[in-house]
C-alpha positions, 0 to 999 in steps of 0.5 A, spaced: 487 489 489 481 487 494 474 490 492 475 496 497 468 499 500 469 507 498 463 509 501 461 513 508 460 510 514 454 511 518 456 517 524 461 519 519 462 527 520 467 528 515 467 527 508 473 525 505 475 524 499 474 517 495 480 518 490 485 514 489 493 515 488 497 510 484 504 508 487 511 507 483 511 500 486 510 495 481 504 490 481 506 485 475 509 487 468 504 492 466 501 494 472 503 499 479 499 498 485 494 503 487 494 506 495 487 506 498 483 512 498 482 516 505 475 513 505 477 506 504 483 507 509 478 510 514 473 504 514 478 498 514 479 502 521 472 502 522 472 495 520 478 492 526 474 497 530 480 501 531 479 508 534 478 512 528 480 520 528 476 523 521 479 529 522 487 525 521 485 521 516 488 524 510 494 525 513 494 518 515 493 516 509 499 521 506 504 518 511 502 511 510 503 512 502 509 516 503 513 510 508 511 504 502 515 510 497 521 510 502 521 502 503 521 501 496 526 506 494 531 502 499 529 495 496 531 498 489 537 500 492 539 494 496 537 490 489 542 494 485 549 494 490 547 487 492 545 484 484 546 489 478 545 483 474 538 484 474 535 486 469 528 488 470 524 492 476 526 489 483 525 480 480 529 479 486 524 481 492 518 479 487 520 472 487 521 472 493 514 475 494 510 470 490 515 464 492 517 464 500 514 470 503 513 468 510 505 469 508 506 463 504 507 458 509 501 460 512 496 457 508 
């Protein structure tokens, strides 16, 4: 995961938290994927310019993390009616990830 900037941006009026939560989606063998915390989630915001609500933000981050769960609930159900021979979490959609994801062919 990119390094994120976790600190408070200048004109920030709300303090909001620098906590991270980890997420159930897995990263490799070993490790899960770690959402963003409010802070960070709030100066990536800033970062593109966008028009950034402080006092929105946590909900934003909570909804966020909240739509990733859903969608990798529904990639474990489609993997598990379409191949229950597959052993192991979700091998099917992380090779196709690491392999031919549209963002390959980019670069």
């Amino acid at each position: 995961m990119p390094d994120l900037e976790n600190v408070r941006q200048p004109g920030q009026i709300i303090n909001l938290p620098t906590e991270r939560v980890q997420s159930s989606i897995p990263r490799d063998s070993s490790d899960k994927w770690e959402y963003p915390s409010p802070q960070q989630f709030y100066n990536a915001l800033v970062r593109k310019g966008w028009e950034t609500p402080e006092e929105h933000i946590e909900v934003m981050v909570d909804i966020h993390n909240f739509l990733n769960e859903e969608a990798w609930r529904e990639v474990q159900k489609w993997e598990k009616r379409q191949y229950e021979y597959v052993s192991g979490p979700c091998m099917l959609f992380v090779y196709w990830f690491l392999t031919i994801a549209p963002y390959k062919q980019w670069k």
